[in-house]
N, C-alpha and C positions, 0 to 999 in steps of 0.2 A: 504494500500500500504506500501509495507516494505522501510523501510530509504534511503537502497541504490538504489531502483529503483525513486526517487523523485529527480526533479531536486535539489530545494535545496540541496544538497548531493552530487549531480550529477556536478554542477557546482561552489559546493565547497565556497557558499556565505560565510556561518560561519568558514570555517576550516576544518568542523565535515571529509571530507573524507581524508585529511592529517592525522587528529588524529585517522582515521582509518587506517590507512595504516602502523600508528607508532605504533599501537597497542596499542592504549589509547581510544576505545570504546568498551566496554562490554556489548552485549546485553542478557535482561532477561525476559521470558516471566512468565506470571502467568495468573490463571485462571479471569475471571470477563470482567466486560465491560470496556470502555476507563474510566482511573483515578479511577476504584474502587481496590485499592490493600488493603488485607489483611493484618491486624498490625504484625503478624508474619511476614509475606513476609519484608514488611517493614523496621522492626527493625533488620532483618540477616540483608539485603540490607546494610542499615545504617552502620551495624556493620564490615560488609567487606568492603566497601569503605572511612569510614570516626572513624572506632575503635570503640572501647568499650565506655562506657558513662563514662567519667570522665576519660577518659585519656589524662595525660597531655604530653605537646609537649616541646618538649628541647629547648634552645634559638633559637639552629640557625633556626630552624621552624619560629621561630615568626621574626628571622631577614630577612628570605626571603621572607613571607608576607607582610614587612614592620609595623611590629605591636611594636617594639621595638623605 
């Protein structure tokens, strides 16, 4: 059953359909069974949503996370 046909989704427990609406859910499909993804698939995933490996973030990054 896809996301948006499930109540959770539907009646918006988590957020997830606000942050769909604001255009902050990006879906991705890929070949395999449930939770078998490909380390390719993967590490792009990774690498568009979260950057390159070892890239470093500027102060204010880490002041809005509260890591500072």
């Amino acid at each position: 059953m896809a996301l948006r046909d499930r109540e959770l989704y539907k009646e918006d427990y988590l957020g997830l359909k606000k942050l769909d609406k604001a255009g902050g859910l990006h879906f991705k499909t890929t070949p395999g069974e449930h939770m078998q993804i490909d380390d390719q698939v993967l590490n792009d995933t990774m690498k568009e949503f979260f950057g390159p490996y070892g890239k470093k973030f500027g102060k204010e990054s880490a002041i809005e996370f509260g890591e500072l």
